[in-house]
Structures are given as C-alpha cells and as structure tokens.
VEXPA-713021 format. One record per residue (C-alpha): residue number from 1; residue in three letters; x, y negated, z negated. Coordinates in steps of 0.5 Angstrom, whole numbers, plus 500, padded with zeros to 3 digits. Example, Ala and Ser with C-alpha at 12.3 -4.5 7.8 and 13.67 -1.06 7.14 Angstrom:
<atom><torlum>1</torlum><gudren>Ala</gudren><u>525</u><v>509</v><w>484</w></atom>
<atom><torlum>2</torlum><gudren>Ser</gudren><u>527</u><v>502</v><w>486</w></atom>
// end
This chain:
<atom><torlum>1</torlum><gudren>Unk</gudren><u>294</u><v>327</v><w>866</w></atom>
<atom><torlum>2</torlum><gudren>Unk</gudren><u>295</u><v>334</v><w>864</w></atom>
<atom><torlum>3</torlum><gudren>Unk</gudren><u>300</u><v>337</v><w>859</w></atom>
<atom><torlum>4</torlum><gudren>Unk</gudren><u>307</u><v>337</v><w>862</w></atom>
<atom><torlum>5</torlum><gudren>Unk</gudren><u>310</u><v>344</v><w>862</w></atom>
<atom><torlum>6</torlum><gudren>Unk</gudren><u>317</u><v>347</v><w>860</w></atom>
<atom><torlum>7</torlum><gudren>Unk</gudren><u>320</u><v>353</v><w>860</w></atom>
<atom><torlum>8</torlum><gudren>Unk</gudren><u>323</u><v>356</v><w>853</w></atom>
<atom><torlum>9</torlum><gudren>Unk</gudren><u>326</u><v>363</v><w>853</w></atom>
<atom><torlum>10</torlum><gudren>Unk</gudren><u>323</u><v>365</v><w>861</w></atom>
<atom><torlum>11</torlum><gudren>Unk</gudren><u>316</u><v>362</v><w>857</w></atom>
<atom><torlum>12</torlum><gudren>Unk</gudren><u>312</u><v>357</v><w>859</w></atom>
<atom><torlum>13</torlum><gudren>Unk</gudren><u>311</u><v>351</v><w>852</w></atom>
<atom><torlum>14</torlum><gudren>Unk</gudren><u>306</u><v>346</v><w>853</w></atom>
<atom><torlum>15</torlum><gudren>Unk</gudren><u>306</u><v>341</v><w>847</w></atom>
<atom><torlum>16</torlum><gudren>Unk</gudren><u>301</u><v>336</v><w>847</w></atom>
<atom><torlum>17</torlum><gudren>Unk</gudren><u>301</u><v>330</v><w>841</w></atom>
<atom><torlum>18</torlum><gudren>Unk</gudren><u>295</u><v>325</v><w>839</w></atom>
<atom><torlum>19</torlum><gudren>Unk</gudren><u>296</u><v>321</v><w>833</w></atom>
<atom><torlum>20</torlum><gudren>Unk</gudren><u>291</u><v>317</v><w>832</w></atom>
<atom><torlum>21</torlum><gudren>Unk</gudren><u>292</u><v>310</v><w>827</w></atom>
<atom><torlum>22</torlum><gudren>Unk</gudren><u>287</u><v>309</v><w>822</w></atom>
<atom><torlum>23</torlum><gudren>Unk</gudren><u>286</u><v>302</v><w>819</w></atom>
<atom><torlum>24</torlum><gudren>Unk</gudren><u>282</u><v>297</v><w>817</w></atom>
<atom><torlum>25</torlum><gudren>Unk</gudren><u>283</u><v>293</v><w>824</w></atom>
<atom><torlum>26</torlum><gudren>Unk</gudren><u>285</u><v>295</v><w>830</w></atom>
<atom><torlum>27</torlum><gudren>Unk</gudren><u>292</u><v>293</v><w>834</w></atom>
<atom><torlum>28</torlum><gudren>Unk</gudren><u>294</u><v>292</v><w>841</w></atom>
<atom><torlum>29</torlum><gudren>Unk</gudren><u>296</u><v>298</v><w>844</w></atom>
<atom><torlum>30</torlum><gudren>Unk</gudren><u>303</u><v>296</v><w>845</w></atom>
<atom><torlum>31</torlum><gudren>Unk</gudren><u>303</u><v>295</v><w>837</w></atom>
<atom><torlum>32</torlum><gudren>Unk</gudren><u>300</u><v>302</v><w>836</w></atom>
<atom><torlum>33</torlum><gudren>Unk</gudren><u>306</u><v>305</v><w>840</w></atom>
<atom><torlum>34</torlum><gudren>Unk</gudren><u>312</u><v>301</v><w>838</w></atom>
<atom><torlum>35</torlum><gudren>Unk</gudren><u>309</u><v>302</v><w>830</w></atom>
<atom><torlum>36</torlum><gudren>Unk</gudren><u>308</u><v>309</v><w>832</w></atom>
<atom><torlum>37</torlum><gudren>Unk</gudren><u>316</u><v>311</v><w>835</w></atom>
<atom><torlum>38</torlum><gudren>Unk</gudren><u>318</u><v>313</v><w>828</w></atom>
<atom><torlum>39</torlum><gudren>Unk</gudren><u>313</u><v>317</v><w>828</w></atom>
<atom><torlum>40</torlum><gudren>Unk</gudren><u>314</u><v>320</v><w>834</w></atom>
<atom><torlum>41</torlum><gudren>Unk</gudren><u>321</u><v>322</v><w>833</w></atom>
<atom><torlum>42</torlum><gudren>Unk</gudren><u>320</u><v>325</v><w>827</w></atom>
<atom><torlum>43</torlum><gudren>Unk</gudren><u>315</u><v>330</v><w>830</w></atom>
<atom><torlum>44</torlum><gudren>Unk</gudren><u>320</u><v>332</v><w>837</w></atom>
<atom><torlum>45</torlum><gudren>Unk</gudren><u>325</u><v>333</v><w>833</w></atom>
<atom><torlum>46</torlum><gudren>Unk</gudren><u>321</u><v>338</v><w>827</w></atom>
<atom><torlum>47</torlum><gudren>Unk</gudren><u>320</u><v>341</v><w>834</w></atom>
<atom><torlum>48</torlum><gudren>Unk</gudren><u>325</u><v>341</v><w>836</w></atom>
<atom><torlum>49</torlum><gudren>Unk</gudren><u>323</u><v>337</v><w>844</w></atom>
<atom><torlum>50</torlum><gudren>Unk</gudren><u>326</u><v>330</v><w>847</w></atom>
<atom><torlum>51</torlum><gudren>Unk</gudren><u>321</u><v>325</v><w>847</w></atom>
<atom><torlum>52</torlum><gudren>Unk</gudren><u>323</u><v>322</v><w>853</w></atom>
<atom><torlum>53</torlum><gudren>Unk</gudren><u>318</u><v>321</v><w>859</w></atom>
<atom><torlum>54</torlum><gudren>Unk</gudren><u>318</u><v>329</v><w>863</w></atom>
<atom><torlum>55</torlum><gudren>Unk</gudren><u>320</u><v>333</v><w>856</w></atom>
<atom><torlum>56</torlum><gudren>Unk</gudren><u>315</u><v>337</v><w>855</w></atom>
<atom><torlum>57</torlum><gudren>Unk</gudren><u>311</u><v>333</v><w>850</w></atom>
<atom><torlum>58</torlum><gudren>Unk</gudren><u>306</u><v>329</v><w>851</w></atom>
<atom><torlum>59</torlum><gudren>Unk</gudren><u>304</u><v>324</v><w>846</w></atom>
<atom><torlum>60</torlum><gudren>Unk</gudren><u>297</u><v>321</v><w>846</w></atom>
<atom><torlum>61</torlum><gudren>Unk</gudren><u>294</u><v>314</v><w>841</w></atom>
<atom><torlum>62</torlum><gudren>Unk</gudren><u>288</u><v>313</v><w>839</w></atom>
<atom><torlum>63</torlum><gudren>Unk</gudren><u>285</u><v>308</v><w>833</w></atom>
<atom><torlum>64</torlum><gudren>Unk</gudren><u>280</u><v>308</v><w>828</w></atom>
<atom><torlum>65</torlum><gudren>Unk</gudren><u>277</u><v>303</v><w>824</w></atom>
<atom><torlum>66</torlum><gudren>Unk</gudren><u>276</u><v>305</v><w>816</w></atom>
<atom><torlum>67</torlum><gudren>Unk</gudren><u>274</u><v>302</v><w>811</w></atom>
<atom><torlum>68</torlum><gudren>Unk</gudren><u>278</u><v>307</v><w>806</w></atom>
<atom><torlum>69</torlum><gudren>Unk</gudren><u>284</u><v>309</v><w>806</w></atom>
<atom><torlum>70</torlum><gudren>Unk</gudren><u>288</u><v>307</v><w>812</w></atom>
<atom><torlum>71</torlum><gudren>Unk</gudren><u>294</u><v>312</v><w>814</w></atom>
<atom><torlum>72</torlum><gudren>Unk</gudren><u>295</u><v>316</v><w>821</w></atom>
<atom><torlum>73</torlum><gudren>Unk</gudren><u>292</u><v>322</v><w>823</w></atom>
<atom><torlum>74</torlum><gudren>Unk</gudren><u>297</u><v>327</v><w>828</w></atom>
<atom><torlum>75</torlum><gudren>Unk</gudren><u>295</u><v>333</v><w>831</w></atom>
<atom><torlum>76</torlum><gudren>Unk</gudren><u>300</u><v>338</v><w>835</w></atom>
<atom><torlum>77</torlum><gudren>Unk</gudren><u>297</u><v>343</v><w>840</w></atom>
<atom><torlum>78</torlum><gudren>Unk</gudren><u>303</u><v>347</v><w>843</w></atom>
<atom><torlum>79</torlum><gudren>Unk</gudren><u>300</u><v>352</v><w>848</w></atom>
<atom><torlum>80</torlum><gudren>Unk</gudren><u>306</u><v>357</v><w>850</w></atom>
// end
C-alpha cells in the first residue's frame, strides 16, 4: 500500500519506516513485529508521530540473515 498522508502546518508529510532485523535466523513474522514495538515507538516519538494504524507513518519489516554481527537496519523517508 501506499504511504498514508497527514497535514502538519497546511503541509502534506508522509513518513515511511523499514526496519529490517538482521540476524543469524529468521523469526516468524509476527516475532519480528512484536520484537520490533520498542523500536518503533521510539522512533514515532523522536519524530514526533503516533504509531497508531492511519497516523501517518508507515511501518514496513524485512529479515536478513548474517553471519556477522546481528542488529537492525532502519531507514526513514519523510516526504513533506
């Protein structure tokens, strides 16, 4: 689906989140996002958004398998 769309100050802002896990195996789906909710969160409230379903975010999850170091990859697109 496409980026949902709010207006901030008579702008339009469209904020768009991947976070992308990786790790040495991959989780089911639902894992990933309930392991994530800390993250995303954190990152709605550093930019100041809801999280909530129809806020104007858009919170996308991927997996990668590593054999390095495991962490989390997040990118933000904010179009506005």
């Amino acid at each position: 689906g496409g980026v949902k769309r709010i207006a901030e100050g008579g702008a339009s802002v469209a904020v768009s989140v991947s976070i992308i896990s990786c790790r040495r195996r991959l989780l089911d789906a639902d894992n990933l996002i309930a392991g994530s909710k800390w993250l995303r969160d954190s990152i709605a409230a550093t930019i100041g958004f809801d999280d909530a379903e129809g806020s104007g975010i858009e919170f996308e999850y991927g997996q990668q398998i590593t054999k390095g170091e495991q962490g989390v990859i997040v990118r933000v697109e904010i179009d506005g």
